[in-house]
C-alpha positions in Angstrom: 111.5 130.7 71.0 113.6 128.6 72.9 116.6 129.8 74.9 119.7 130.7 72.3 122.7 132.3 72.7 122.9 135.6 70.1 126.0 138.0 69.3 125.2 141.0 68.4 126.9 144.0 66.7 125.6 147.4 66.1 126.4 150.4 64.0 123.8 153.2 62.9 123.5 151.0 59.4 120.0 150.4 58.3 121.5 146.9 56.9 121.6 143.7 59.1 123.6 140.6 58.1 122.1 137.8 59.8 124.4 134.5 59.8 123.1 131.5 61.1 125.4 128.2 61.7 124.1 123.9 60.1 124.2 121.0 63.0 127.2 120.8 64.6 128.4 124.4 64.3 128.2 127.8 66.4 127.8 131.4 66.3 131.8 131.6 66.6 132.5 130.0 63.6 131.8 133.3 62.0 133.7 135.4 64.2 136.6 136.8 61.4 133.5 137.7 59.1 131.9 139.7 62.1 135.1 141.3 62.6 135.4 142.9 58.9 131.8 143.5 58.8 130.5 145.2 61.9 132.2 148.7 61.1 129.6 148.6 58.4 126.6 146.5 59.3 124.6 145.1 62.0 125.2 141.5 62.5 123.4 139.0 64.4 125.2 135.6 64.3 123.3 132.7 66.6 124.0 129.6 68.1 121.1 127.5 67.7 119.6 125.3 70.4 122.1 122.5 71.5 124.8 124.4 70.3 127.8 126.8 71.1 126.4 128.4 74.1 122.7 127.7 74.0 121.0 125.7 76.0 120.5 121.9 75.7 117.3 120.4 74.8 116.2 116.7 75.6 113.8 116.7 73.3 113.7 115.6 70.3 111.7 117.6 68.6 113.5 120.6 69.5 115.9 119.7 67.0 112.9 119.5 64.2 113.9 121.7 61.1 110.6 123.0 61.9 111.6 124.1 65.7 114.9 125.3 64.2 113.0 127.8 61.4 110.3 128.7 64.3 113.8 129.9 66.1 115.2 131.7 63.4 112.1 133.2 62.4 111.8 135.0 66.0 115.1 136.3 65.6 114.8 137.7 62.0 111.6 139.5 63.2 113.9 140.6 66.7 116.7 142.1 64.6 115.4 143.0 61.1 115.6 145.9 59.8 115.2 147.6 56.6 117.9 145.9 54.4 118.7 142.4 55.4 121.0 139.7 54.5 121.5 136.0 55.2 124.0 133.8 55.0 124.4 130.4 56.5 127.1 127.7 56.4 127.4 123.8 56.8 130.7 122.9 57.4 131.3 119.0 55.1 132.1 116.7 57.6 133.6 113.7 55.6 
């Protein structure tokens, strides 16, 4: 996995909510939902490569859907646990 930028909250809940950002967003974005969640849940929000506070790839194919899932797939195997949620948003940008 390339180098990205995680926050992390922990409780003793056996329930992770992972919550992963489209192109052009960030980990931040999802910063009130983390707030009225992580009482409850673990929750591991990301900024993907290029974004928020990951580092910045050249390459183009870093920014392949397929790199992206390869990324995502290392952290859901990172922070699983036994119950697991995902949620995901694309902010419309017309």
């Amino acid at each position: 996995m390339r180098v990205v930028h995680i926050a992390e909250t922990k409780t003793p809940s056996d329930t992770t909510v992972f919550m992963f950002h489209g192109f052009g967003g960030r980990a931040d974005q999802f910063a009130g939902q983390m707030e009225e969640l992580k009482s409850a849940f673990n929750i591991v929000s990301v900024d993907m490569v290029g974004h928020g506070d990951s580092e910045l790839s050249y390459k183009d194919e870093d920014y392949a859907f397929v790199s992206l899932v390869d990324d995502l797939e290392v952290v859901f195997d990172t922070y699983k646990t036994t119950t697991n949620f995902v949620t995901s948003h694309q902010p419309d940008k017309q």
